[in-house]
N, C-alpha and C positions, 0 to 999 in steps of 0.2 A: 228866737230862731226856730224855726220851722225844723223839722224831720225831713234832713236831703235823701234821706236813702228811696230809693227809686220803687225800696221791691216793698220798703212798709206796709203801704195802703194792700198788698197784694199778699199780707202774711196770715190777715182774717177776711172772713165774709163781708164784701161791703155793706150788707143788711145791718149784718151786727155792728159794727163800725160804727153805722147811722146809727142804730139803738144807744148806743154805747154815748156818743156824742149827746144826744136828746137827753140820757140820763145825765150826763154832767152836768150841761144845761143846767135842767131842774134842780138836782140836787146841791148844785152850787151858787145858786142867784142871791141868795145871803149870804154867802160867804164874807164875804170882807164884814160887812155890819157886824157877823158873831165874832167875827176874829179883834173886831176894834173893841166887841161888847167884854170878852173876855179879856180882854189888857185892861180894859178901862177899871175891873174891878180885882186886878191883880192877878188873874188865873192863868198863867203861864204854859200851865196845864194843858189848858185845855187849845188856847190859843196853838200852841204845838202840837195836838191833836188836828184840828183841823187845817193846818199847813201841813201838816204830814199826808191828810187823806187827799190834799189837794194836789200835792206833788204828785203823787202818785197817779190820782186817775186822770190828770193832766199829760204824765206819760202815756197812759195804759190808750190816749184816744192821740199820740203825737205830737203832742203840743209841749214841745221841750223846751220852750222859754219859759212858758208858764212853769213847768217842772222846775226849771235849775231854777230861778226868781224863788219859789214855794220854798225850793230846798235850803236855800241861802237864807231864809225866813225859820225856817225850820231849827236849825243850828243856834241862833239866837234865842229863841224862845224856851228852846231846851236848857238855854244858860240863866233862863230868865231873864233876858233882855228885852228893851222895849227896841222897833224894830226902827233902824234911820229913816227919816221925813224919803228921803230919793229912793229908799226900799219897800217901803207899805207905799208909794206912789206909785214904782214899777209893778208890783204886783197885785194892787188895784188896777190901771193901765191895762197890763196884759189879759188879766180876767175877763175884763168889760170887754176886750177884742176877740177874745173865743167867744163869748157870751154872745156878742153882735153875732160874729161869723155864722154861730152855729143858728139865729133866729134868723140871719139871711138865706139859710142852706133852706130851713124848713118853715118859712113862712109865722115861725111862734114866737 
């Protein structure tokens, strides 16, 4: 779900905004791989690490499906849980649609 609120986009610099999107981008184009990497060898840890950072700067650029999918990933791996087949689906899914989005915004 998309961020309805109207004045969002209008609470920071759209410059920054861009930048901000571009760094998640980047910073997030592994994500799922490390997140599968560290379940695969037990690391709960860390796994909730990086659903934590994802929830978050998944907020911080709007994208609050991605956020609440993260967060609901997040809860589980805290418990040391492996995550359900339609939960690591959605939030691989929604990743890869920011991921597109933002490489359609900016040509990368």
């Amino acid at each position: 779900m998309q961020n309805n609120n109207p004045t969002y986009d209008n609470l920071i610099d759209a410059e920054l905004l861009s930048q901000m999107k571009t760094l998640f981008a980047k910073g997030n184009a592994n994500t799922i791989a490390e997140i599968t990497k560290a379940v695969a060898v037990g690391d709960f840890k860390e796994a909730h690490r990086l659903v934590h950072t994802l929830k978050s700067s998944a907020q911080l650029i709007g994208k609050m499906q991605l956020s609440d999918i993260a967060k609901e990933a997040e809860g589980l791996f805290k418990a040391g849980s492996v995550l359900p087949q339609r939960l690591y689906c959605a939030l691989e899914t929604e990743l890869q649609k920011v991921l597109d989005q933002q490489r359609e915004t900016t040509g990368e």
